[in-house]
N, C-alpha and C positions, 0 to 999 in steps of 0.2 A: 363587515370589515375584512374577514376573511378573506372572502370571496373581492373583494376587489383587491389584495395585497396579492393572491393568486393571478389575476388578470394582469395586475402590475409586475409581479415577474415575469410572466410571458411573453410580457409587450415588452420590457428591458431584452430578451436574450431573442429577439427575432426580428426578421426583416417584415416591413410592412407587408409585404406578401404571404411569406411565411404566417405571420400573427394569422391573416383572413381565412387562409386554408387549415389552420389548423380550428379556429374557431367555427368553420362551417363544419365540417367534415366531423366532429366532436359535436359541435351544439345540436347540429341539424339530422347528421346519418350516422353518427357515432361508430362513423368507421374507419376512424383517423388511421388505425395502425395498420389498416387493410390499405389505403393511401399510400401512408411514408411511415417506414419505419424509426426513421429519424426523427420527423417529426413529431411521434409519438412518444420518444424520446426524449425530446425536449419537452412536449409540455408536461408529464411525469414530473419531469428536474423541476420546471416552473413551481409548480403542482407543491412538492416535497419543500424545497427549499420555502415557497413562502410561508410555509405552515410553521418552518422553525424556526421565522423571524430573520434569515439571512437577506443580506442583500445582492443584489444580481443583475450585471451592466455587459455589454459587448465591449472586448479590448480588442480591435480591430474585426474581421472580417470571421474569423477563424475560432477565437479564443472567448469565453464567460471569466470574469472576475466573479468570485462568490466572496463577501465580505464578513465579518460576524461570527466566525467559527469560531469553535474551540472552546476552555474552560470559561476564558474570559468574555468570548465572543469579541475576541481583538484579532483574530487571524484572518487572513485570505489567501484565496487561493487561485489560480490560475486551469482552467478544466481546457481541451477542446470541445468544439461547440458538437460538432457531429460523429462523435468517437466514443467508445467503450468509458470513456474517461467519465462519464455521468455515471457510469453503474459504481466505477470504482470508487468515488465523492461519494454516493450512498451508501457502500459498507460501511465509510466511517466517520460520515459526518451526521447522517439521514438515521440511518437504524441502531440500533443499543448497541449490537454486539461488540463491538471496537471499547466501547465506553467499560460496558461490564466488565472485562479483561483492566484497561486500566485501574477503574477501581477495585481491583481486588489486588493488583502490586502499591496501590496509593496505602493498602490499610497493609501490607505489608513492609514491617519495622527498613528491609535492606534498603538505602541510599540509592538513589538514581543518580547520578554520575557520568557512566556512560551507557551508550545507546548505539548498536551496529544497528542498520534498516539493512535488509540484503532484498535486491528486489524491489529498490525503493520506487520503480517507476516515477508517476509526476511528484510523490514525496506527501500525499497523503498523511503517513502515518507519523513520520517524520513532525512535521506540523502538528498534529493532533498529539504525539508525545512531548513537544517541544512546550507544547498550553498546559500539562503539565506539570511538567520537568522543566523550568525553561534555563533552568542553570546547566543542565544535563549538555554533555560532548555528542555529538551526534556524528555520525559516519554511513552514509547513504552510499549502496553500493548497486548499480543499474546501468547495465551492460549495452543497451540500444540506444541509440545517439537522438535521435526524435522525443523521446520519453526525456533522455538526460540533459535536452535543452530545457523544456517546459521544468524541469528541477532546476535546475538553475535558475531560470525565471522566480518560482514558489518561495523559494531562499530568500533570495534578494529583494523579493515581494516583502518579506516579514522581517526582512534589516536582521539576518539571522548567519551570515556569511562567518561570523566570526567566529559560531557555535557550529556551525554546521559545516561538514567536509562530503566533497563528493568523487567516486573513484566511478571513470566509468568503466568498469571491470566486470567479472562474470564472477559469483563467489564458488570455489570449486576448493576440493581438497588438496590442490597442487597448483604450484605458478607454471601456466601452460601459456596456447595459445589454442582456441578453440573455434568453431564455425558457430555464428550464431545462427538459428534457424527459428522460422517464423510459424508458429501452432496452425496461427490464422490470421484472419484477418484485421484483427485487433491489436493497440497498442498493448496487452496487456496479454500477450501470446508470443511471446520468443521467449527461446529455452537453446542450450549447450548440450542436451543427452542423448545426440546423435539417432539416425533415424528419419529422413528427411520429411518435410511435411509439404511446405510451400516452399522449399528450397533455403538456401543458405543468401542471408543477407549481408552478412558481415563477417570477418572474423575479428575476433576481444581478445583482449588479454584475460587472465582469471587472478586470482586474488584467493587468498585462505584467510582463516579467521586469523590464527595467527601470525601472521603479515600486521594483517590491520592493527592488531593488540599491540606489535610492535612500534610499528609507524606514530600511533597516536598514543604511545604512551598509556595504555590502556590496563592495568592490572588486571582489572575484571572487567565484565560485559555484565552492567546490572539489567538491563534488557536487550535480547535481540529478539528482532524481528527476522522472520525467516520464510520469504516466498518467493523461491531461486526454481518453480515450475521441473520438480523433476530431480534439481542436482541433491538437493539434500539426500537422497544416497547417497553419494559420494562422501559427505559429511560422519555419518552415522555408520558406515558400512568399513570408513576406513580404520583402523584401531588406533593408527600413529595420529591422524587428525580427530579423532575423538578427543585422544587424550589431549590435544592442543587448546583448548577450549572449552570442554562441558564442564571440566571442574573450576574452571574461573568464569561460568557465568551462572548468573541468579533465578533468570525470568525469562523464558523462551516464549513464544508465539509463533507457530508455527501450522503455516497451509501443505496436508501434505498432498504427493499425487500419488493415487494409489496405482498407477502404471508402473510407477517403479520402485517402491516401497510401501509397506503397509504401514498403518497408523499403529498399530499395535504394535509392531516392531519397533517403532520410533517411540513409544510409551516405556517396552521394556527397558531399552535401551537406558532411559532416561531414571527410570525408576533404579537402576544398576549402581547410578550415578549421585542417588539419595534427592530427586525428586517427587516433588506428586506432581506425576502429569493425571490429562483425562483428554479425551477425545469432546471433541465441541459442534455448535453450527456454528459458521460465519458465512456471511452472503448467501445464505440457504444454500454451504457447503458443509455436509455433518464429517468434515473430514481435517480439521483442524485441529491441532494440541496445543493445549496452553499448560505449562511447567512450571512449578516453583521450587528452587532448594527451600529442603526443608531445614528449620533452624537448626543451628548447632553445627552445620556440616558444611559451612562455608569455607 
């Protein structure tokens, strides 16, 4: 049974051509990834996803529906087919580490409420805190117009428009205007921290926490997520926007880039502020902090 729920995701997210070459090249020479590196990619996704009972169908030419997610296994999502966008679906739907973090703010007494995602890309985590959380305000903030369509799709997918607000801004320590630029080749690679890489694709507006706190009526931020590629120095580094913010929130998560910050740095800081942070893995990245205030000091 397995094994044919595996074959049946495969066969769901690929073109009859696709399905023969990845089935040859895998059953017979096992040198699929040596082939296509896409296609290797997809059958991994096939592969994962059916092992955790999700469902998975082609929405046009481009795009995978994955159905099934989340606490309830009520959510779906929106991925594209041939894009970084499967690794990202696997940090937090495929492997624990997304989970482990929630459940440790689940047995933590503070109310979820509200929810900043900064960096929300296709809104991933968003979804997966909204299964949750699902009374929780949500504020997605992702600054690339490609990514912050497919979010707006994921939304709307989950009849969630009314909890969920979307800014497509850059989250920076000041209201600016900045050049977005692109790491690489991936949807999951632009960043504001100047430096050029693949050049400048855009330029965004930027947006501060406190903005958003404002805007949405926000007293606290009982969770933010924070994977802004770089800026969160600007965050931590500034002392007027520190103060704008770490003391009204509860639960941070945060991916840092040690290009421009250390994790230690971002730990002390944090610890200054009366949390327990600690340095983590996520997506076999050991460069993560997950923070909690500690009681009493809200």
């Amino acid at each position: 049974m397995k094994h044919l729920r595996r074959v049946f995701n495969l066969y769901c997210i690929c073109t009859l051509k696709e399905f023969f070459i990845v089935l040859t090249h895998f059953t017979a020479s096992a040198k699929l990834q040596q082939k296509s590196v896409k296609l290797h990619r997809l059958l991994v996704f096939a592969l994962s996803t059916a092992d955790k009972g999700y469902r998975v169908q082609l929405d046009g030419k481009e795009l995978i529906k994955v159905s099934g997610i989340g606490k309830e296994k009520k959510h779906k999502i929106l991925v594209r087919k041939y894009t970084r966008d499967l690794l990202v679906f696997d940090g937090f739907f495929i492997s624990d580490d997304y989970y482990s973090i929630v459940k440790n703010i689940i047995d933590h007494p503070t109310e979820v409420a509200s929810i900043i995602d900064a960096g929300a890309n296709i809104g991933c985590a968003s979804i997966l805190l909204n299964s949750y959380f699902p009374s929780a305000r949500i504020v997605c903030v992702e600054p690339e117009t490609s990514n912050t369509e497919i979010l707006y799709k994921n939304i709307q997918l989950n009849n969630l428009d009314h909890l969920v607000s979307i800014e497509q801004k850059a989250l920076w320590n000041v209201a600016t205007s900045l050049e977005l630029q692109q790491i690489d080749y991936s949807h999951d690679g632009f960043h504001v921290m100047g430096g050029l890489t693949h050049g400048s694709v855009d330029v965004v507006n930027t947006i501060t926490t406190e903005q958003i706190m404002m805007k949405y009526h926000m007293p606290r931020v009982n969770i933010f997520k924070i994977d802004v590629e770089g800026a969160e120095k600007t965050l931590f580094e500034d002392e007027q926007c520190k103060e704008s913010f770490i003391p009204m929130t509860d639960n941070i998560i945060m991916e840092v880039h040690p290009a421009y910050i250390s994790a230690s740095d971002i730990i002390n800081c944090l610890k200054s502020y009366r949390f327990n942070a600690e340095k983590i893995s996520i997506e076999g990245q050991p460069i993560a902090v997950v923070a909690q205030r500690m009681l009493g000091f809200a």
